[in-house]
N, C-alpha and C positions, 0 to 999 in steps of 0.2 A: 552489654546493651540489651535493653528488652523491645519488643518488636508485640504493642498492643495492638491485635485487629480483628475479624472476626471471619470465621473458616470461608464463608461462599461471597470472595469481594472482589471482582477485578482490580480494587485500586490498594486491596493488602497484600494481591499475589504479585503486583507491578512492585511494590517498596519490595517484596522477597526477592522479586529476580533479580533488584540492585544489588542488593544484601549480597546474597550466594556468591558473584562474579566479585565483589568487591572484598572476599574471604573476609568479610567482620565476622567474629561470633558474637550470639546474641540468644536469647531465646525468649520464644514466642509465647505470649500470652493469650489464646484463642477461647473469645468471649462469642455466645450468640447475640446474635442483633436482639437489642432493646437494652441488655444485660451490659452492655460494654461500659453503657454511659458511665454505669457505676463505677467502673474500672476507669476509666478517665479523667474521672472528675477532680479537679481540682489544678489537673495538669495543663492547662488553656490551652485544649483542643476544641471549643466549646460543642464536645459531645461526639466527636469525627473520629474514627478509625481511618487509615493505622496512622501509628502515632510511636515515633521510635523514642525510645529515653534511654539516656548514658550518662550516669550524674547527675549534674547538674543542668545537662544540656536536652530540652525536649522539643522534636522535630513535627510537626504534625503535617496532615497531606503527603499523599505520596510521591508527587513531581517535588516537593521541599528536601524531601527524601533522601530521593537521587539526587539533586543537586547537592545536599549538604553528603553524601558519603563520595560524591563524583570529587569533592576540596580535597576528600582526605587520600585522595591515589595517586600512586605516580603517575607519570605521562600514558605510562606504555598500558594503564589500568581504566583508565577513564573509562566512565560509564557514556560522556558526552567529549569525542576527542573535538577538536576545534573546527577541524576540517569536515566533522557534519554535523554541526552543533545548529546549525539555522533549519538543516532536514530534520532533526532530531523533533527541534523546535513544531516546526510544522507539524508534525506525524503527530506528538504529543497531545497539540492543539488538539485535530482533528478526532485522534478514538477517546479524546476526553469530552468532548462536546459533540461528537456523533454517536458515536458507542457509547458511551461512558456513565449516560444518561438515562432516564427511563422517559420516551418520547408519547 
């Protein structure tokens, strides 16, 4: 798996913290902003960092991220267990539309 994002992003350090705990290997392609586009193109991210690819399979956003690596774990792995999947939820919301944003 390759892991395209660009060094100073909350939202490509959030898809690594998935990454790490969910033991994929992968490696990162780390583009500066403006330059990524390049790097992406084609892959209908339309221009978005991080953007994970494995295959034929390409994940773009990093909340799509974790939910598409959170499918691929056991129970005991989950990145979102069931039982705080709604706090999960909320919390997500909140530092992606409060923090997450330039206000």
């Amino acid at each position: 798996m390759r892991l395209i994002a660009i060094p100073m992003s909350h939202y490509c350090e959030k898809a690594r913290w998935g990454l790490e705990p969910a033991e994929i290997a992968y490696s990162e392609e780390a583009h500066l902003q403006v330059f990524h586009c390049w790097a992406v193109r084609g892959l209908k991210s339309k221009g978005m960092v991080p953007l994970l690819v494995g295959g034929s399979q390409v994940t773009a956003d990093s909340t799509d991220i974790l939910k598409y690596l959170d499918q691929r774990l056991a129970p005991e792995q989950k990145l979102y267990p069931p039982e705080i999947i709604a706090e999960a939820d909320a919390l997500k919301h909140f530092f992606n539309e409060s923090l997450g944003i330039e206000s």
